[in-house]
C-alpha positions, 0 to 999 in steps of 0.5 A, spaced: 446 524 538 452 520 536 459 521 540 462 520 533 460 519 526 464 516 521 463 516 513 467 510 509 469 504 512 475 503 509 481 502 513 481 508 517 474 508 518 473 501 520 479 502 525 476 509 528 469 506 529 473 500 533 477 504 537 471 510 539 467 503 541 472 501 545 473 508 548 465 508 550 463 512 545 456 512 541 458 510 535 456 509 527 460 508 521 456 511 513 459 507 506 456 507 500 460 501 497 463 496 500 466 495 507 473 494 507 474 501 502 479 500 497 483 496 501 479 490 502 475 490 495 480 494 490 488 494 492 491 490 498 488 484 499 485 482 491 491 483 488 495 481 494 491 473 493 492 473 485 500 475 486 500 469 490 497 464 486 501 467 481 507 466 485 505 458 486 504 458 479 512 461 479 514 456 483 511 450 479 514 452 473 521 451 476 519 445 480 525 441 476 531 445 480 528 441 486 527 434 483 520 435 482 517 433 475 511 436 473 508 435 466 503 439 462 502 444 467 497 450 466 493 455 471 485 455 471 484 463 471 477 463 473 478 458 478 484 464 480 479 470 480 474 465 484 479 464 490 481 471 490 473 473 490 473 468 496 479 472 500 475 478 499 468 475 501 471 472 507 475 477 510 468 482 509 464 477 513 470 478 519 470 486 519 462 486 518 461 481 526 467 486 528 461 491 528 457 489 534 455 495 537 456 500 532 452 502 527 452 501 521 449 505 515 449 504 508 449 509 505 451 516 501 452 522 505 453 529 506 456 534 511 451 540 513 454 542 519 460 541 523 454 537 527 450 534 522 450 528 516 445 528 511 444 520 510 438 518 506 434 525 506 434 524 513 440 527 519 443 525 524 447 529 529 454 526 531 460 531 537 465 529 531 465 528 525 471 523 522 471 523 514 476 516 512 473 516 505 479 513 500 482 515 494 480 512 487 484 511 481 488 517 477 487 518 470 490 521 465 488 526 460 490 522 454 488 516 456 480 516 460 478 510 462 473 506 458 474 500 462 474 496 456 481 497 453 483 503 457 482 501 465 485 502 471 487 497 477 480 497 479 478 493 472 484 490 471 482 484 478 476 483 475 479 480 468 476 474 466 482 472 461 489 474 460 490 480 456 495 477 451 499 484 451 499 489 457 501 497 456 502 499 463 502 507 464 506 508 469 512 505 474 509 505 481 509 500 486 501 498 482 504 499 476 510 494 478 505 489 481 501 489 476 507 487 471 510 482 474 502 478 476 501 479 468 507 477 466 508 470 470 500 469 467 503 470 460 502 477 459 507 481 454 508 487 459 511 494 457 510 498 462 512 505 462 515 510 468 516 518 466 521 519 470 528 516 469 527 510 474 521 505 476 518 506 483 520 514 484 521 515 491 525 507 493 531 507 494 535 507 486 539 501 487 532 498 489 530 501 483 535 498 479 535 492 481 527 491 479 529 493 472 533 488 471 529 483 473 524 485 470 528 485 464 531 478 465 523 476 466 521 480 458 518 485 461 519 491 457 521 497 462 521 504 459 523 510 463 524 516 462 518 515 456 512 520 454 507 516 453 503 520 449 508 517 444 506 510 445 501 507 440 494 503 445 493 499 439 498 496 439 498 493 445 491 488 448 490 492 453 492 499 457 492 499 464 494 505 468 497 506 474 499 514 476 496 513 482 490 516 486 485 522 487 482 523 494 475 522 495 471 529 498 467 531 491 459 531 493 461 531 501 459 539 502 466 541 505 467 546 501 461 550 503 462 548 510 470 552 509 473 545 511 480 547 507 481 543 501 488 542 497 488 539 490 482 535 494 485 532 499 483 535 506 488 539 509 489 536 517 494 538 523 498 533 526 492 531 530 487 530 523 483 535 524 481 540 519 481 546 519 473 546 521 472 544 529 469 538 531 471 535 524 477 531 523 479 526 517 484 520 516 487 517 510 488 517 503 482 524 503 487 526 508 494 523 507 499 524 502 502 517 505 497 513 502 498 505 505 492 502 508 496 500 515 497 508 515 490 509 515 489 504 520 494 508 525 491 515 523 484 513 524 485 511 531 489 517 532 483 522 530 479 518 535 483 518 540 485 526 539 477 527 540 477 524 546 484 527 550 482 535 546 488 533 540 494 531 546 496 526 541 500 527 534 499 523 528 508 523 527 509 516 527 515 517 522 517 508 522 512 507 516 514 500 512 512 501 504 511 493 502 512 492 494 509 485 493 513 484 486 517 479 485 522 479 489 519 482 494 520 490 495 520 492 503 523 499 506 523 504 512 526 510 514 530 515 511 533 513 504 541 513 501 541 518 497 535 523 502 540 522 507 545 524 503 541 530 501 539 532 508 547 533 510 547 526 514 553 523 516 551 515 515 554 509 514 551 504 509 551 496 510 549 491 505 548 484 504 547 480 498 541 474 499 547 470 494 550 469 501 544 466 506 544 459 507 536 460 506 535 463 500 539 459 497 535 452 500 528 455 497 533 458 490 531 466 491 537 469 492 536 475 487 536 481 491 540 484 498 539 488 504 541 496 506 541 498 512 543 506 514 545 508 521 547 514 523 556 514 523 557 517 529 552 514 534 550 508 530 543 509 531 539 505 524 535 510 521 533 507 515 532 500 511 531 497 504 530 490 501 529 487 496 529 479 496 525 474 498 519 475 504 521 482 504 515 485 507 516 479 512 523 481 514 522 489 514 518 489 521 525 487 525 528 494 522 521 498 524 522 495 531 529 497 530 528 504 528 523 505 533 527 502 538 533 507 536 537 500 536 545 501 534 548 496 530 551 494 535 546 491 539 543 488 532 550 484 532 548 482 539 542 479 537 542 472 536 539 471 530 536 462 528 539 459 522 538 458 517 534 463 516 532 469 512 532 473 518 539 472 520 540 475 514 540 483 517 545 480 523 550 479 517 547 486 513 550 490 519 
């Protein structure tokens, strides 16, 4: 009998079975695929090493601007996917040696009872059960993956070559990341945003600031587009990118009255189901659907099984990080949801033209928002878009989390020059 059984070891999952093993609970972690879930092997960290390469490359092809010559200059594309395979590889080592007194189980699995897992035609009995088993890509009834020329994010890291041309549906943050790593390595981009701007839900001036620079780089940005109306032959290849589906299908929640919602297991602000003794965490369970997200929310659950659910999972301070280029980074409240809320705020803004640093390193496209309550100066939120952004937003999600004013971020004495002294000018 096991304390906790944990099925899907991505980031919620991994991070649970940490934490019940720290806790002294008799522990076992089920996945069919790989360790390390979507994140490690199909989002965060492939996409995040070929964006870096991209960005060397970037960087390269203005080496001129600091006096540095570099004659026929190429990329070897093979050599990029095989250090990204390598990242992954060695970061899988990591999690796997961290397992040391958990049990590991590969396999697929199905949930009998509120008590028992089916595993390789034989059960094991757990006090609780924790269901972290991600999401996948979403498609669209008029354009099914064929992994050929239809893919979704999942085939579009493992490309061997450079699609000449690239139809993009849909202007998310993976469809945003997508364009820009394709269109530094030579794609002819278009990507394709139902709504009236790219990224729906970031901050409109952050929005709008991509577009243009996406347009200065010739990427072809439509939104508000139908793209029924756009013709797949005339592009190399079509990636889609309208988000993720939960994955709960083939669990057996359904016949054990685990409450489902568009597929996503329905949880309390303690993450568990509607079923005692089940809980779930991330993506199969949470609209905010970020790895760092799932890693806060599986150790949540865990301990909320130890404590009899004294612990809310209603951490509000999550940071979004777009890794485009510029980068995109945000936490809190936006501009116009304040707005919309009845909100009295005061808005600071601070262009990256004026930081010593970002002009040293000739990234000066982009600016800093930050709101703060007008009354009490309380930070409530921030946006950024500009260099290192997912680097710079941690200081806001202290300050928010602190409940800083912006007086005592004025009092702050910030290094120069740097791009972090930046947020001291903003306010």
């Amino acid at each position: 009998m096991y304390d906790l059984a944990v099925i899907g070891a991505g980031w919620a999952g991994f991070n649970a079975a940490l934490r019940a093993k720290e806790l002294k609970l008799k522990v076992c972690l089920i996945e069919s695929d790989q360790i390390g879930g979507t994140c490690l092997n199909h989002g965060c960290i492939p996409t995040k090493a070929l964006i870096a390469c991209a960005k060397v490359f970037s960087l390269a092809k203005k080496s001129s601007v600091f006096g540095i010559e570099l004659d026929n200059l190429r990329f070897n594309f093979a050599k990029i996917q095989e250090r990204k395979n390598k990242v992954v590889f060695q970061l899988a080592q990591g999690m796997q040696s961290r397992l040391s007194g958990i049990d590991f189980i590969k396999s697929t699995a199905q949930v009998i009872s509120p008590n028992e897992i089916k595993i390789d035609g034989r059960l094991i009995n757990a006090r609780f059960i924790l269901i972290s088993t991600g999401s996948r890509p979403a498609q669209l009834a008029e354009l099914k993956f064929d992994k050929e020329k239809i893919i979704s994010s999942d085939e579009a890291l493992d490309l061997s070559e450079i699609p000449p041309s690239l139809l993009i549906a849909g202007g998310g943050v993976i469809g945003c990341e997508f364009a820009g790593l394709f269109s530094i390595l030579g794609s002819q981009v278009t990507i394709a945003e139902k709504m009236p701007h790219l990224l729906p839900g970031e901050d409109k001036d952050i929005a709008g600031k991509i577009e243009v620079i996406f347009r200065k780089k010739a990427i072809e940005v439509l939104t508000g587009a139908d793209i029924t109306a756009i013709s797949a032959r005339n592009y190399s290849r079509v990636l889609v990118c309208v988000g993720r589906s939960p994955n709960t299908a083939g669990l057996g929640l359904e016949g054990l009255g685990v409450q489902l919602e568009n597929d996503r297991i329905v949880v309390d602000d303690y993450l568990k189901s509607s079923v005692a003794n089940i809980y779930a965490a991330g993506d199969c369970a949470s609209k905010v659907m970020l790895a760092h997200y799932a890693s806060y929310q599986g150790r949540i659950a865990v301990e909320n099984m130890v404590s009899n659910n004294e612990h809310k999972a209603n951490n509000k301070v999550v940071p979004a990080c777009i890794f485009t280029e510029p980068q995109i980074a945000s936490v809190g409240i936006k501009e116009e949801d304040a707005y919309g809320a009845g909100l009295s705020i005061k808005v600071h803004k601070f262009d990256f033209r004026a930081c010593p640093m970002a002009q040293i390193i000739d990234q000066t496209d982009g600016f800093i928002k930050i709101i703060s309550n007008q009354e009490s100066q309380e930070v409530l939120g921030a946006s950024i878009i500009g260099p290192f952004a997912s680097e710079l937003i941690a200081i806001l999600c202290v300050a928010i989390s602190a409940r800083l004013t912006v007086s005592q971020i004025r009092a702050i004495i910030f290094a120069h020059p740097t791009l972090s002294e930046s947020i001291h000018e903003t306010v």
